[in-house]
Backbone as CSV, one residue per row, in Angstrom:
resi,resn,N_x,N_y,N_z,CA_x,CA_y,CA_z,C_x,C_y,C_z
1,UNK,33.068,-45.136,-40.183,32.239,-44.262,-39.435,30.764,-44.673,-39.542
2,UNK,30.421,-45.300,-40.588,28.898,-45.802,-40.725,28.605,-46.832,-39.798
3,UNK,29.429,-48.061,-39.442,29.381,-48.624,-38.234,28.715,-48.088,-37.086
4,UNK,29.946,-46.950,-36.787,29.453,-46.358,-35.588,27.362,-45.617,-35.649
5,UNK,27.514,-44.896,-36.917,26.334,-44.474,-36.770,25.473,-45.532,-36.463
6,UNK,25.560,-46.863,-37.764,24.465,-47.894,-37.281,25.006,-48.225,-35.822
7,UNK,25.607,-48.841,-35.428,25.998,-49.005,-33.879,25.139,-47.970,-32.685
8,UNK,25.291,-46.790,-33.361,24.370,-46.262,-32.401,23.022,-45.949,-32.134
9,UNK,22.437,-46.154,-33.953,21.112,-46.064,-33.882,20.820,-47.603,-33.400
10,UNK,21.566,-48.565,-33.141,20.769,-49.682,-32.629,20.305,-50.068,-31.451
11,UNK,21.906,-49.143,-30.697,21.393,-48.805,-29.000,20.349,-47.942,-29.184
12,UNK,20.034,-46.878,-29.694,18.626,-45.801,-29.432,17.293,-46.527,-29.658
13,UNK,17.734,-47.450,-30.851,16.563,-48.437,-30.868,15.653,-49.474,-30.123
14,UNK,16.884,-49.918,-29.328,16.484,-50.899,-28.223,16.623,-50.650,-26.710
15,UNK,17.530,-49.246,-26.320,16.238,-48.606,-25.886,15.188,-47.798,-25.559
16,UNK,14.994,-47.014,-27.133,13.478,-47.363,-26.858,12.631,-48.350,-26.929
17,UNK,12.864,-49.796,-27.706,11.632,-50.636,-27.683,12.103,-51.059,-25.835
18,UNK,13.246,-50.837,-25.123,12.896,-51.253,-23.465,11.744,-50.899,-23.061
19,UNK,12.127,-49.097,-23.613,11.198,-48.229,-22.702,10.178,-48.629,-22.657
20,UNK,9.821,-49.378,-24.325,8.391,-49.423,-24.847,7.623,-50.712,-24.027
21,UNK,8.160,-51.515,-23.934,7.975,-52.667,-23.164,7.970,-52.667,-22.026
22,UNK,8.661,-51.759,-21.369,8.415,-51.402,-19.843,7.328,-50.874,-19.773
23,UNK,6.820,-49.792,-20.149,5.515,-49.220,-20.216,4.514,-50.058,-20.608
24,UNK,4.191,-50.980,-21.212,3.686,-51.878,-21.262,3.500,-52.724,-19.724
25,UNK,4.700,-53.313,-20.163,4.718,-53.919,-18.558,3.940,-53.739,-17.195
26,UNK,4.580,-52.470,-17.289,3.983,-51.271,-15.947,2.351,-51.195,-16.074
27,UNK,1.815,-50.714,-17.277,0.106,-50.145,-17.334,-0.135,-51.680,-17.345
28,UNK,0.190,-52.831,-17.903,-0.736,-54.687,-17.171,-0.826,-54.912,-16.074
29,UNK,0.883,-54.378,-14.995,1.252,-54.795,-13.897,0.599,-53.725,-12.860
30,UNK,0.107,-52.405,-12.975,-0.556,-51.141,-11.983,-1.754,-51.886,-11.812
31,UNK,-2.861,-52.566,-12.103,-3.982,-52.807,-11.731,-3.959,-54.136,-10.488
32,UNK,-2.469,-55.289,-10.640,-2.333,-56.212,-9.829,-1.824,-55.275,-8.316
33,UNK,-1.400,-54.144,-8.518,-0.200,-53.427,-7.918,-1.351,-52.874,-6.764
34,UNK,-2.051,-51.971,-7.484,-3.022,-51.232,-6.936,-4.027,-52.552,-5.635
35,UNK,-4.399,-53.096,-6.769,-4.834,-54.418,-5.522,-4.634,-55.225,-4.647
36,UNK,-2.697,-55.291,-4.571,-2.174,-55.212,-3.803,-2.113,-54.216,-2.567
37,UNK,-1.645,-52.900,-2.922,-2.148,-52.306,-1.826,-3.713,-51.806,-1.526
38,UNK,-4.513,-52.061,-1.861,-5.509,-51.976,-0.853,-5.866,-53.230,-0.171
39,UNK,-5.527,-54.610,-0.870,-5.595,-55.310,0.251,-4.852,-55.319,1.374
40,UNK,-3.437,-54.623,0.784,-2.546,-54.656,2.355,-2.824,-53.365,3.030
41,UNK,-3.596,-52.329,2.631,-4.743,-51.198,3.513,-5.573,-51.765,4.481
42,UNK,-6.607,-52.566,4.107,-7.485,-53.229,4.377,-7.022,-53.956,5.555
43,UNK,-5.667,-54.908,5.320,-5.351,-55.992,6.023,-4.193,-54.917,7.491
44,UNK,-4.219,-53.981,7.331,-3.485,-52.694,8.137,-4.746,-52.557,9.048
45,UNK,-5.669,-51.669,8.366,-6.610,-51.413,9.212,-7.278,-52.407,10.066
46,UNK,-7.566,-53.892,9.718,-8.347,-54.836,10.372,-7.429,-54.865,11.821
47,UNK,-6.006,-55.284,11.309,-5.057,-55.297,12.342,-4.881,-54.214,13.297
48,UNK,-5.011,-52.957,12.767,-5.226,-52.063,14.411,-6.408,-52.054,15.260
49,UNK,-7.789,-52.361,14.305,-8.764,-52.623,14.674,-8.693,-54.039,16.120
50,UNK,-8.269,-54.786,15.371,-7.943,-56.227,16.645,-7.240,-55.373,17.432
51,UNK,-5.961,-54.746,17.412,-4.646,-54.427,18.638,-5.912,-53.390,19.567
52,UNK,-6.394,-52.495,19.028,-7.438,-51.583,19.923,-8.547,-52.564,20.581
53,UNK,-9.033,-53.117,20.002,-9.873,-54.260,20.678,-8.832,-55.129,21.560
54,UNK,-8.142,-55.641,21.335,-7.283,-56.440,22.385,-6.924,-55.369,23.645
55,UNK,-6.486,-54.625,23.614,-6.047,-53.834,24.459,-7.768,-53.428,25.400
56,UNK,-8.995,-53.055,24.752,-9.817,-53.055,25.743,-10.250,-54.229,26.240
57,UNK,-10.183,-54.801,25.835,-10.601,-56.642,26.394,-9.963,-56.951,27.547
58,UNK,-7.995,-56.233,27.468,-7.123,-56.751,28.550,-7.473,-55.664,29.624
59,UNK,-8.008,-54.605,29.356,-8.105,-53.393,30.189,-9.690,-53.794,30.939
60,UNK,-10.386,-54.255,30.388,-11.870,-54.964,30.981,-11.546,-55.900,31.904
61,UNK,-10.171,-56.820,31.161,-10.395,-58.454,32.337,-9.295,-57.927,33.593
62,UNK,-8.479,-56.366,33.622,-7.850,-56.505,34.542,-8.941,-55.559,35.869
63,UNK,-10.115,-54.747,34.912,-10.907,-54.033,35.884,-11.879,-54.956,36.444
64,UNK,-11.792,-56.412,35.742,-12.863,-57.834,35.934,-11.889,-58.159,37.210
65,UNK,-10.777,-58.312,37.470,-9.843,-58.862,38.659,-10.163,-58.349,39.393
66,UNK,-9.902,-56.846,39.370,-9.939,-55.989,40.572,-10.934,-56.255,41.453
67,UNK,-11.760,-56.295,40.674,-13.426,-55.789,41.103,-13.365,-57.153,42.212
68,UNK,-13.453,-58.477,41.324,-13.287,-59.548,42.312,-12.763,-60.081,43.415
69,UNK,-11.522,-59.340,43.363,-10.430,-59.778,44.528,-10.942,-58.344,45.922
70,UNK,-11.630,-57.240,45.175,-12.310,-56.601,46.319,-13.356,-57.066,46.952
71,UNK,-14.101,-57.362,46.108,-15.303,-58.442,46.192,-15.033,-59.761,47.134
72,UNK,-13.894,-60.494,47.096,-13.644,-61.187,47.727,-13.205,-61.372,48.987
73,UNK,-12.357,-59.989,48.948,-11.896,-59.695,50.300,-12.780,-58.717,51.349
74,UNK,-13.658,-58.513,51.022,-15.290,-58.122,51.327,-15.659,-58.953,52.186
75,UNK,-16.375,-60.269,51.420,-16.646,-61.298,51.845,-15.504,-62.313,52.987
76,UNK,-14.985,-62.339,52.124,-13.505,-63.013,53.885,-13.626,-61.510,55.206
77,UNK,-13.565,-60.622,54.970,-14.107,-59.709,55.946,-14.896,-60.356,56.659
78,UNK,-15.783,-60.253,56.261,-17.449,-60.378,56.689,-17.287,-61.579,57.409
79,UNK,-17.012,-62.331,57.129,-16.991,-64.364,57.681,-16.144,-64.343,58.451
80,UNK,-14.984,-63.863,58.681,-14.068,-63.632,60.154,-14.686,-62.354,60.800
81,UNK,-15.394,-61.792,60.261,-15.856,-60.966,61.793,-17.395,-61.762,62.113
82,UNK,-17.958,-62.025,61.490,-19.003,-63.319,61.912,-18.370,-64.380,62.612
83,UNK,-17.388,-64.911,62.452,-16.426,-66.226,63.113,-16.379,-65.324,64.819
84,UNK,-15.833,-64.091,64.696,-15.455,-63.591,65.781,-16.318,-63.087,66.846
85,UNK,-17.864,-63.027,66.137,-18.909,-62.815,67.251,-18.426,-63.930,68.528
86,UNK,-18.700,-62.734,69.489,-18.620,-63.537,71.288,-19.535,-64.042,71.217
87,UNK,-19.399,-65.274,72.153,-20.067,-66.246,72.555,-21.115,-65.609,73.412
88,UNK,-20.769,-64.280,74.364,-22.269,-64.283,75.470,-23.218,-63.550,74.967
89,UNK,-22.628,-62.721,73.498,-23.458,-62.004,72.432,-24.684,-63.219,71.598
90,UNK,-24.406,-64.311,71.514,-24.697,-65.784,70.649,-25.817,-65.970,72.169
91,UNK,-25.457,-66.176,73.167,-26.136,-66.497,74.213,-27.272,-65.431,74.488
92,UNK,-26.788,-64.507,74.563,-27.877,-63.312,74.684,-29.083,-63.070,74.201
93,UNK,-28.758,-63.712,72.804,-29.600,-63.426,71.710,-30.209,-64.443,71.684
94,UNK,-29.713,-65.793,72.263,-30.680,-67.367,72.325,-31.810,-67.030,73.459
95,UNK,-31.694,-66.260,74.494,-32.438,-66.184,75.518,-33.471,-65.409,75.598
96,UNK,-33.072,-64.250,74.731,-34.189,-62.929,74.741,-35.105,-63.692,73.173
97,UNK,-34.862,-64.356,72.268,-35.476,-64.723,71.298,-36.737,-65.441,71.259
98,UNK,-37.650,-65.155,71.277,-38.899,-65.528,71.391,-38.814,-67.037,70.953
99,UNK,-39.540,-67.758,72.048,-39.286,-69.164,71.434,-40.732,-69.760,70.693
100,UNK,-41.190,-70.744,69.628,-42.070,-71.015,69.030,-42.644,-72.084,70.005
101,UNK,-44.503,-72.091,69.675,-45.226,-73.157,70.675,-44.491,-74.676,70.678
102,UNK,-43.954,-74.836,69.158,-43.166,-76.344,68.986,-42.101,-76.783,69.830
103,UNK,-41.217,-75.199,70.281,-39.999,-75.831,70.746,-40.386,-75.506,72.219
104,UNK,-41.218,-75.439,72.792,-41.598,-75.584,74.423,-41.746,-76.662,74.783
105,UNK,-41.198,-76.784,75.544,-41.494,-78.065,76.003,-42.118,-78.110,77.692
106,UNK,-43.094,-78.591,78.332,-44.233,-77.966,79.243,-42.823,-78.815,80.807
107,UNK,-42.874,-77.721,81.383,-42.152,-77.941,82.267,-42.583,-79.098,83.475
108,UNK,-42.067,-79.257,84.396,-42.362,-79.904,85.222,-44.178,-79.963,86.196
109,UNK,-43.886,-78.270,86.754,-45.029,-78.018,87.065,-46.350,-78.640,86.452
110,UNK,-45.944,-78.313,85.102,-47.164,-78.341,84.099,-47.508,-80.363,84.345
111,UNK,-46.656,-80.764,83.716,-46.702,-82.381,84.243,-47.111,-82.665,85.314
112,UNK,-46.912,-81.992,86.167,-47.209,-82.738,87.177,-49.012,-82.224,87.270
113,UNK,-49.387,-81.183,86.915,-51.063,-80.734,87.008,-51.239,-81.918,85.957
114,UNK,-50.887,-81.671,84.840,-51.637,-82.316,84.117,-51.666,-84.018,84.377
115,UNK,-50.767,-84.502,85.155,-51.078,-85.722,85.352,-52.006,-86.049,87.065
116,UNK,-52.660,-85.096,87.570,-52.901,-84.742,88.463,-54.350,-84.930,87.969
117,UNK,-54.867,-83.826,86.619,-56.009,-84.120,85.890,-56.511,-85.394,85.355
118,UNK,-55.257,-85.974,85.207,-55.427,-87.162,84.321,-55.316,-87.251,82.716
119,UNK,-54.741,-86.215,82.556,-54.351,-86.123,81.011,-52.864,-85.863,80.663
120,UNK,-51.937,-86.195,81.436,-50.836,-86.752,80.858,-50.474,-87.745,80.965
């Protein structure tokens, strides 16, 4: 029967020196632990920080499209209905347009006085 007693105080013995060594273990290993998670806090937060930023960046370059392809089709407007001005509208406007002293050119009449004077 003494067996057994020593037998059993040797399991109670070892473990408690587990326990004792675990606790150990544990209060060296909580300070690597702890710094673990706040870097993986840290490295959480940066990362939603980017996904929210990505998401307005993609929400900017698709209101950047829009804007352009209205913008563009604005302009193609504009240049086919300019293409499509009539011709007697183009004419109309050549005739009533005041012309400059450079682009006159002195008609016949005029030639013929002035070479009449002797100065053409």
């Amino acid at each position: 029967m003494v067996i057994v007693y020593i037998s059993l105080a040797a399991i109670v013995l070892s473990l408690v020196f587990l326990g004792v060594y675990a606790f150990k273990t544990f209060k060296r290993v909580k300070p690597a632990i702890n710094s673990l998670s706040e870097t993986a806090a840290r490295l959480q937060q940066k990362t939603d920080t980017i996904k929210v930023e990505s998401t307005q960046l993609t929400e900017n370059q698709q209101q950047l499209m829009t804007d352009i392809q209205v913008k563009k089709e604005a302009v193609t407007s504009t240049i086919e209905n300019a293409k499509q001005t009539p011709k007697p509208i183009i004419q109309l406007w050549k005739r009533f347009k005041p012309e400059s002293k450079a682009d006159k050119k002195p008609s016949s009449k005029t030639k013929k006085l002035l070479a009449s004077y002797g100065r053409g």
